[in-house]
C-alpha positions in Angstrom: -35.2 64.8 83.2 -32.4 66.3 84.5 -28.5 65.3 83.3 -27.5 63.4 86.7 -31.0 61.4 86.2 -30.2 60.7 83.0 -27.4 59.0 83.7 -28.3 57.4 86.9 -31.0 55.7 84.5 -28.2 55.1 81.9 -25.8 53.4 84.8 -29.2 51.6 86.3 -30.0 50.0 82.3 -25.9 48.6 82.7 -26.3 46.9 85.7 -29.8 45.6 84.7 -28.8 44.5 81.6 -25.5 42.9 82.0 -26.7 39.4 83.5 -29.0 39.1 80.8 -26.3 39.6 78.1 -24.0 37.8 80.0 -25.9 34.5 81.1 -27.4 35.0 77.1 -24.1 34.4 76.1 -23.2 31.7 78.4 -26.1 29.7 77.3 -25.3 30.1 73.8 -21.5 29.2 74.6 -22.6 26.1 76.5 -25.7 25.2 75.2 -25.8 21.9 76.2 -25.9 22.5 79.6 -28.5 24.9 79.5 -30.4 22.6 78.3 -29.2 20.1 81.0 -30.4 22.8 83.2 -33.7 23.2 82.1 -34.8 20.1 82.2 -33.2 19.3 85.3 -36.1 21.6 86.4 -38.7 19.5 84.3 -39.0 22.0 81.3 -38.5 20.8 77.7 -34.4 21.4 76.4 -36.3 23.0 73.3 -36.3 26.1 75.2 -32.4 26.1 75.4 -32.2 28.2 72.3 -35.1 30.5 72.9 -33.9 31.7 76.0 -30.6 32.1 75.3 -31.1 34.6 72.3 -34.2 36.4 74.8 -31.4 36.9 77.4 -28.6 38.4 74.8 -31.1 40.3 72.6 -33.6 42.0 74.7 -30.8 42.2 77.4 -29.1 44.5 74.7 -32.5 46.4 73.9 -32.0 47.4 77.3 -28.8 48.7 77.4 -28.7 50.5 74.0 -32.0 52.2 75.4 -33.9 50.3 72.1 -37.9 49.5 72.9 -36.7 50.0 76.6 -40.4 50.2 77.9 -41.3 46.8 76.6 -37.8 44.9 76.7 -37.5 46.0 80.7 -41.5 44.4 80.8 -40.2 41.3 79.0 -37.6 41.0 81.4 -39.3 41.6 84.0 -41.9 38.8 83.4 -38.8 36.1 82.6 -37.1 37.1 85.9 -40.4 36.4 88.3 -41.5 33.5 86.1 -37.6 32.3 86.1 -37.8 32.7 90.3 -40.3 30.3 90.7 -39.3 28.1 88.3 -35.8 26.9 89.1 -34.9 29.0 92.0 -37.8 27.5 94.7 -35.2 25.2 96.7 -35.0 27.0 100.0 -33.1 24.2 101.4 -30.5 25.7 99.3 -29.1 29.2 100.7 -28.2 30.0 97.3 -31.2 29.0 95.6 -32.9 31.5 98.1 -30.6 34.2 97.3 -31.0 33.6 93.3 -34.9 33.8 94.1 -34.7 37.0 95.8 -32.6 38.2 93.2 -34.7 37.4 90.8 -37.9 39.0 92.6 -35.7 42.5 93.1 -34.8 42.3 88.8 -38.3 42.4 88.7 -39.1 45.2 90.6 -35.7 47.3 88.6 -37.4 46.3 85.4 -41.0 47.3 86.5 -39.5 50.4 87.5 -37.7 51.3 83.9 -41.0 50.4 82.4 -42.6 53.0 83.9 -39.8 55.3 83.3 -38.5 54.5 80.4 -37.8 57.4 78.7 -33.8 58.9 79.1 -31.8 61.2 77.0 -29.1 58.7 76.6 -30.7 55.7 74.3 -31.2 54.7 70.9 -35.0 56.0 71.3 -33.7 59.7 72.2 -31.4 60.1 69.2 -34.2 58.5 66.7 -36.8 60.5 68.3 -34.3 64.2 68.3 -35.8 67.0 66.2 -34.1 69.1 64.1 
C-alpha cells in the first residue's frame, strides 16, 4: 500500500468512526433518552447501555486501527440493522436521509473489511518486525 493510500484509509477510519464515538458518548451522557428512544421504536430500554458502549468502543477499534477487519463488520451489521429499525419513516425527509445514511456506513464499513490492512493502526505497529 502505497503512503497516500495509507492515509486516505487512515482519514476514511476518522470520518467512519467519529459518529460512532460520538453518538456512543451521547448515549452514555444522556442515557435516559436513549433509552426513551429505543423504545419509542418498540425495542426493550435494556439495550440503552449495550449500544451505547458498542458505539464508543468498537467505534474506537476503528479509529486506533485495533481488530479493524471485524469492528468495521460489526459496524457494518448495526448500521443496516439500525436503518431499518428506527430510520423507516419516509414520511419523514429526515428519517429518509438517516436511512440512506445508514445504508452508505454500511457499504464504507464493508469496504474497510475487505481492506483492512493500513500502515497507520495499532495492528501495523504490533504486527512490525524487527
Amino acid at each position: 500500500m502505497t503512503t497516500f493510500n495509507g492515509l486516505i484509509v487512515l482519514l476514511a477510519r476518522v470520518l467512519l468512526s467519529a459518529i460512532f464515538i460520538w453518538s456512543g458518548w451521547g448515549k452514555v451522557a444522556d442515557i435516559g433518552g436513549t433509552a426513551a428512544y429505543i423504545a419509542s421504536s418498540g425495542l426493550p430500554t435494556i439495550l440503552a447501555w449495550p449500544s451505547a458502549f458498542f458505539e464508543l468502543i468498537v467505534g474506537l477499534f476503528v479509529l486506533i486501527g485495533f481488530q479493524t477487519k471485524w469492528a468495521a463488520l460489526a459496524l457494518a451489521f448495526f448500521s443496516f440493522v439500525t436503518a431499518f429499525l428506527f430510520h423507516t419513516g419516509f414520511a419523514d425527509p429526515m428519517q429518509q436521509i438517516n436511512f440512506f445514511k445508514n445504508l452508505a456506513m454500511t457499504g464504507g464499513f464493508l469496504m474497510l473489511y475487505a481492506y483492512p490492512h493500513n500502515h497507520y493502526s495499532i495492528e501495523a505497529v504490533w504486527t512490525e518486525e524487527d
